[in-house]
N, C-alpha and C positions, 0 to 999 in steps of 0.2 A: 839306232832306231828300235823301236819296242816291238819284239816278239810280234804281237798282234798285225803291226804295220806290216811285218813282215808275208806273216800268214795271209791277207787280205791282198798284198802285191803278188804271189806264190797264187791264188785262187784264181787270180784275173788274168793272169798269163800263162797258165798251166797248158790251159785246152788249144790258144790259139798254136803256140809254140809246139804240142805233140802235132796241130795238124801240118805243118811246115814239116815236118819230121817223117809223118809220113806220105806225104805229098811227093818228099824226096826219094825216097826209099822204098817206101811200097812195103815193109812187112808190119803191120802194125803188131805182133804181139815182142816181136826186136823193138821197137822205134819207143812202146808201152812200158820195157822195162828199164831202155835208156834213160826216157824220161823221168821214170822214179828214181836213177840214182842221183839225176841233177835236181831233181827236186828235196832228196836227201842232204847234198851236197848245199844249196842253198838255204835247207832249213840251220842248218850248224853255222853259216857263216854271214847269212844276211844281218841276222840278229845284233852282229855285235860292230860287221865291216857295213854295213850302209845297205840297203837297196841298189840295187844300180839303176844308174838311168833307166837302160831301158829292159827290164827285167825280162822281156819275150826274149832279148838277143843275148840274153845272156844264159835261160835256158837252154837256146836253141846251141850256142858255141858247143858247150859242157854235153849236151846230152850226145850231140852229134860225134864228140870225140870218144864217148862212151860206147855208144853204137858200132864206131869205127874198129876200137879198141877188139870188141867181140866178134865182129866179125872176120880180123887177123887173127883170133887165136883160134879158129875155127878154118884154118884154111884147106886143110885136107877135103874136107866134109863142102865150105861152101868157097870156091878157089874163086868163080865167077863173081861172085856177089861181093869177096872182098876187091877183088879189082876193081869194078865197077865206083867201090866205095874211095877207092885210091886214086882214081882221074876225080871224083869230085872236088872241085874245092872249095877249102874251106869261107864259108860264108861272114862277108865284112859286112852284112848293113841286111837286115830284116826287116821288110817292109812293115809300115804301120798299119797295113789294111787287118781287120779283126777276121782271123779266118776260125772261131769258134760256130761260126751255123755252117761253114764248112766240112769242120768235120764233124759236126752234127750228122751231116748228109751222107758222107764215106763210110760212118759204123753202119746208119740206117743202110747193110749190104746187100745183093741182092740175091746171095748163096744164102742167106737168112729167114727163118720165119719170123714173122712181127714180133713174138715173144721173147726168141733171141735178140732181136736187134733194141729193144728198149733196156734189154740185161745190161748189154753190153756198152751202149752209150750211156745209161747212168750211172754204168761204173767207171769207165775207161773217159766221160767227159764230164759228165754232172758232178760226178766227185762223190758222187753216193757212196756209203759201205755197202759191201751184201746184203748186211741186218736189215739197213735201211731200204732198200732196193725188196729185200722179200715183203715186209711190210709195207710198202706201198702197191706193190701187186698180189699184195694178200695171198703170197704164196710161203712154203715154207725155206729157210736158206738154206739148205742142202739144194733143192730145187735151181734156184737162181744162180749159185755158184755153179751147179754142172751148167747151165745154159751158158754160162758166160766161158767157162772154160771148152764146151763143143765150137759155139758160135768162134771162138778163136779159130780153132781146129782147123772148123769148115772153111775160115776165110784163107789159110793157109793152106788147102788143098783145092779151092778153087779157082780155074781159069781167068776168073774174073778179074781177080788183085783189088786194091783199092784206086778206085778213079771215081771223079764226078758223075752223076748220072745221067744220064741221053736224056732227052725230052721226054719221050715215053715211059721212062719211071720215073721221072720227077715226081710226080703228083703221088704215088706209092710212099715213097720217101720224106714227104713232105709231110702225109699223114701221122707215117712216124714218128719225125721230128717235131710235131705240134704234139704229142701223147707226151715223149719226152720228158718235153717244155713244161706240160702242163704237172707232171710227176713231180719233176723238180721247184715249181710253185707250189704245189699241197705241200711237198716236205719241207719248205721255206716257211709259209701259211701257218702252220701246226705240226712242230720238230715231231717225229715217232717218239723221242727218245731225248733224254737230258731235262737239266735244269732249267731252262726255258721255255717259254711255250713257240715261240718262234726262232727261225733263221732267217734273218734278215737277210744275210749275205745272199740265201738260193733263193730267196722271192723277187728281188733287185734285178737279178740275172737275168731270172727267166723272163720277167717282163724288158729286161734290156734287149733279150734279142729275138722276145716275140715284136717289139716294134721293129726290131731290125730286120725278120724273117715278112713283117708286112711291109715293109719300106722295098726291099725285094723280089717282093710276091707280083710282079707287072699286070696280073688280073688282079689281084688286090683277095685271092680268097676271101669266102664266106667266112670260111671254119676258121682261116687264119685273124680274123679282124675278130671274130668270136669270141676267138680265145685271149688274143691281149683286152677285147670289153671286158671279158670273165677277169680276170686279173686283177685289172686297175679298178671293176666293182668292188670285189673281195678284199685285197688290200687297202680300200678307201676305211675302212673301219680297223685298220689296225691299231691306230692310236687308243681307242676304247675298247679295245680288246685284253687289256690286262691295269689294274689298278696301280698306286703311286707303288706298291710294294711287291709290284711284279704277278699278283695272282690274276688266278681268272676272271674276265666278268662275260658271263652268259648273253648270249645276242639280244633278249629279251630285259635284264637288266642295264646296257651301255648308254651311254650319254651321247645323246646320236647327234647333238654338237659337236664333238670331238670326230665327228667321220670326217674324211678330206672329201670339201666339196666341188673342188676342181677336178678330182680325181673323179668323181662320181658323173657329174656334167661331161667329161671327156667318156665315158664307159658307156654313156647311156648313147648319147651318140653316136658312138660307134654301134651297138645294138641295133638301134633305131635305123640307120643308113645300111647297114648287110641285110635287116629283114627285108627291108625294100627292094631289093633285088636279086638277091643271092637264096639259092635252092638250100633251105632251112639243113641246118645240122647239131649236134650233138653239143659243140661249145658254143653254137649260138643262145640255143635251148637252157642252156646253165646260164651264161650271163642275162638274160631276162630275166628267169629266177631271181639271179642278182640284183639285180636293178629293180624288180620288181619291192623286194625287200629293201634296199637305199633309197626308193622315195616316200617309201612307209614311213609316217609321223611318230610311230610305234608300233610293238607285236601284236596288238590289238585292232591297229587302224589299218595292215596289210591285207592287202584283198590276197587271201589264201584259198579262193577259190580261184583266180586265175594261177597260183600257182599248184596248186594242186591241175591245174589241166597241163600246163607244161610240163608237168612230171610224168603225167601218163604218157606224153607222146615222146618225152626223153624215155621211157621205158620201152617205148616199142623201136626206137631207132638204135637206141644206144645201150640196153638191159645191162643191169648190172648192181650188185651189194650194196653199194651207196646208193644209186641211185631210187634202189629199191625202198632204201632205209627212207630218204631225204621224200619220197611219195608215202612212205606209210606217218612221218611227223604233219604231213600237208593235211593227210583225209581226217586226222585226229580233229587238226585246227577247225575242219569242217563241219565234221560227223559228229566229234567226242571222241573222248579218250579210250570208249570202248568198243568202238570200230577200227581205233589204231591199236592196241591191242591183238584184237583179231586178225589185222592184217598183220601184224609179227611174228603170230604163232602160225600165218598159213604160208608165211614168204621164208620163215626160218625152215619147214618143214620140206618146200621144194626145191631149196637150192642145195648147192655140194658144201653146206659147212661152213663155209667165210661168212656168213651173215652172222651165223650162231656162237661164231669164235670173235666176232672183233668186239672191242670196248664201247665201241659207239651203241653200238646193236645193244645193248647192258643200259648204257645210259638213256636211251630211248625208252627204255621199258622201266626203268627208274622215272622217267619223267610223267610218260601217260601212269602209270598206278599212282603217282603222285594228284595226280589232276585228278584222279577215279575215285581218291580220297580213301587209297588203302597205302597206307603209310609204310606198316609194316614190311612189305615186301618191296614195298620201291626203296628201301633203306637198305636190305638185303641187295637189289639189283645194282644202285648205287656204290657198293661196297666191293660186288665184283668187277662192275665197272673199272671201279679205282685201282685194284687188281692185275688186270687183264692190260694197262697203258702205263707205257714207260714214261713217258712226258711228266714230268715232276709236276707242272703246274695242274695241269688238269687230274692226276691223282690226288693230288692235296685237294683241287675243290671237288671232285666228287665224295673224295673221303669225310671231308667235311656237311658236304647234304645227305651222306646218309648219315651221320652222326647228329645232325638236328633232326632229321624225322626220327629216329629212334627214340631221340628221347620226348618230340612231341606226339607221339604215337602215345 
């Protein structure tokens, strides 16, 4: 079987099979490093010996006898824990139930601060690198690696262990777990990094088990129906999101034939029916956005003045760099490009830095000096832009817009 098949069977059974592992066992940073050697172990021999039926129980055999292994040779130190490990036995048949929003739920710990606990499941379930992981909380990875390696620490010096959580922190966890979710969609949406502009594989997921996290959800959350609407909006345009030869095409350039329009009828929907009864929030507030722009005829015929109001009141529930960014491209569409402008140099001047370091914030200011009809320096903004973003496609086409203003300047 090809490499790839392999890779894509290894992605989809990784998370349920660590949470069975530590479901059993209780130490996640043992049960974390089990799992990488059968996922070592499987990357050398899938490839060429077959997939096995059922790849979850075949991780789960390998890693648990790995686990087993360390913790016998360890017995001075942990005498209890390998006992414990030697009345187990060993497991014939793992059930099919998908325990990945499971352990979604167990990292989301509660010895954790919320900062820890998204390190820590997007690496340890999302499958994120650090790089990746730093960059989508626009933090630096020095940063994120120490969170991820304390947050272990803590869970290993806390009375807690990992278990399900009681009623009363569910809804704490679940916020969590929808942050996540939503992490692991942007990095799917728009890779930070590589020759692609997307990963299919982490957009597929997350909205796999944001339905399955509302299928779940017995109140049916706001925030949770929010955030799969936000999704299956955003994703409704991937197909026009890159030309036959893989580059970019600008939201404003796309063939908004090519959006999936069952995708879009199902998102609006869902928008539609949470507004109606659920006490407004953060991923409701983005998928409107969304939806507001997928029934737009074009970038011209979008009422940007309803979304320029959603952004204000996503700014005061939910404040934040993007958000800040995606309110200062709205007032331009309203005001001009020289009140977007101004609002860049007064939100770049009050915030801690992330605004003023990311490539987006570069490309926006590439865009309004473009509309402002000063070329010159929007070809310059452009070029840092291109600069500042690992993402191969998106480097290419902003390198390429400022390489036309330059030479139309």
């Amino acid at each position: 079987m090809p490499d790839a098949d392999a890779v894509r069977a290894l992605r989809a059974a990784a998370p349920s099979a660590l949470a069975v592992l530590v479901r059993r066992y209780g130490d996640f940073a043992a049960c974390e490093d089990a799992m990488q050697e059968a996922l070592i172990a499987a990357a050398e021999q899938w490839p060429t010996g077959g997939v096995p039926d059922s790849p979850r129980a075949w991780l789960v055999r390998v890693a648990s006898r790995r686990y087993i292994d360390e913790v016998r040779s360890d017995v001075a130190r942990r005498r209890r824990e390998a006992r414990a490990v030697e009345l187990e036995p060993e497991p014939a048949h793992v059930t099919a139930v998908d325990d990945t929003l499971a352990l979604f739920l167990l990292c989301c710990h509660p010895a954790l601060d919320r900062p820890a606990q998204l390190a820590l499941t997007l690496r340890a379930v999302g499958g994120l690198t650090t790089a990746e992981i730093s960059r989508a909380l626009l933090l630096p990875q020095p940063t994120v690696a120490q969170r991820i390696s304390r947050a272990k620490a803590r869970i290993r010096a806390s009375d807690e262990g990992f278990r399900m959580p009681r009623p009363p922190e569910l809804e704490a966890r679940l916020a969590a777990l929808r942050q996540v979710l939503y992490l692991i969609f942007t990095e799917g949406h728009t890779a930070s990094s590589g020759d692609d502009l997307a990963r299919l594989d982490l957009s597929a997921e997350a909205i796999r088990l944001a339905r399955q996290l509302r299928e779940a959800d017995a109140d049916a959350s706001g925030e949770t129906t929010g955030l799969l609407g936000l999704m299956l909006l955003t994703d409704a345009r991937r197909a026009a999101r890159t030309d036959a030869a893989g580059a970019l095409v600008p939201l404003d350039e796309q063939e908004r034939s090519r959006w999936d329009r069952a995708m879009i009828d199902e998102g609006v929907a869902l928008v539609t029916e949470v507004l109606d009864r659920a006490p407004i929030g953060p991923y409701q507030l983005q998928a409107a956005i969304a939806a507001v722009h997928d029934e737009a005829p074009s970038t011209a015929g979008t009422d940007w003045i309803e979304i320029l109001g959603l952004y204000e009141l996503l700014g005061r529930l939910s404040p934040g760099p993007m958000v800040s960014l995606g309110r200062i491209v709205a007032l331009a569409m309203v005001e001009g490009p020289q009140a977007g402008l101004a609002a860049l140099e007064a939100s770049e001047s009050s915030t801690d830095g992330a605004l003023a370091e990311h490539h987006r914030t570069w490309a926006v200011r590439g865009h309004l000096l473009e509309l402002s009809g000063a070329t010159d320096a929007a070809s310059l903004a452009f070029t840092e832009a291109a600069r500042r973003t690992l993402n191969g496609p998106e480097q290419r086409y902003l390198a390429a817009k400022s390489e036309r203003l330059r030479w139309s300047g």
